[in-house]
N, C-alpha and C positions, 0 to 999 in steps of 0.2 A: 457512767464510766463503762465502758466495752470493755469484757475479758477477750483472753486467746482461745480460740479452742483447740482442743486438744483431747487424745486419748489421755487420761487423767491416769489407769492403770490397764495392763494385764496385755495380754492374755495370761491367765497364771493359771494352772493345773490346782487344782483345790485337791487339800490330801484329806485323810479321811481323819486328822484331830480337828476338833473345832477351835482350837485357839493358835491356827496357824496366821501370821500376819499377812494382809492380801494387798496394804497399801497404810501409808502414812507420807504426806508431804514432810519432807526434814529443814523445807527452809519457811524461816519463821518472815519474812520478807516477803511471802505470797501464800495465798490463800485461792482453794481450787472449791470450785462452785460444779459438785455430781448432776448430772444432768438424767443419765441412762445408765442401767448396768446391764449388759447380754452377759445370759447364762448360757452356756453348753454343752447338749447332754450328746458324746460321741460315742455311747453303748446302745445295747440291744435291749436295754430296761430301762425302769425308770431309776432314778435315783435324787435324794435329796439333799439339800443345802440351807446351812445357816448361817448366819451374816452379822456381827456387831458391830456397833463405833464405838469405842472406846479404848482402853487401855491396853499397850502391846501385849500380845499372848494372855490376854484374858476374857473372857467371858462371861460376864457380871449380870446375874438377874439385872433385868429395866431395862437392858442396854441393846435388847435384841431387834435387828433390822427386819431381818427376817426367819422365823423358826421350822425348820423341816420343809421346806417348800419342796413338790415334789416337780422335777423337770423328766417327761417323756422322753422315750426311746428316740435319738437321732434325732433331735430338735433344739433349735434355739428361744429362747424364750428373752423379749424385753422387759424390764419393768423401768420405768421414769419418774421422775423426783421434778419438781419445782425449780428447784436448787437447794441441795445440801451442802453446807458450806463444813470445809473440811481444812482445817487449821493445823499447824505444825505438831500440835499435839494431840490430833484427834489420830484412831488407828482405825483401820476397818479391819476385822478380825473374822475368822470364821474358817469353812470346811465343809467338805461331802459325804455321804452314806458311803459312799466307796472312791476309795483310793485314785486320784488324779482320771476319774470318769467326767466329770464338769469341768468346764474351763471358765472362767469370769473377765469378763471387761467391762471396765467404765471410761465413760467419755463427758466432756463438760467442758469449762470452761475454767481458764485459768486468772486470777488478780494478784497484780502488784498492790499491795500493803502501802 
């Protein structure tokens, strides 16, 4: 079965809490298969980001995607996935060393349930 593809999330400004929400599907009728997430660091430093799946506005030891990763001055950085399937109640959670200095997007593929 072929998905759609599609920018899955963002561009979203990442604030500097880490349990800001960056993305949750709300319909339980499809299911989004992450493919890539670009990071964007549009300062003059570096700055870092951390990333979980799990539960909205939280951050739960185990659950972390990525911790403290540091994105260079005036770069974009990919990282790629397999396919992480991301369900009506999965959340991607997370936040930057400084305040709306990254931007995040992800892109993938989308399935009807």
């Amino acid at each position: 079965m072929a998905g759609t593809l599609k920018r899955i999330f963002g561009p979203v400004a990442l604030t500097n809490t880490l349990t800001t929400n960056v993305y949750n599907n709300s319909s339980a009728l499809i299911y989004d298969s992450l493919k890539q997430i670009l990071v964007t660091n549009k300062t003059a430093g570096a700055v870092t980001f951390t990333l979980y799946l799990g539960a909205t506005g939280a951050n739960a030891a185990g659950t972390e995607l990525f911790t403290a990763v540091s994105i260079p001055a005036n770069t974009t950085q990919p990282y790629y996935f397999s396919g992480l399937k991301l369900t009506s109640t999965d959340f991607l959670v997370g936040g930057a060393s400084a305040n709306t200095s990254l931007t995040i997007t992800g892109m993938g593929e989308q399935f009807v349930v």
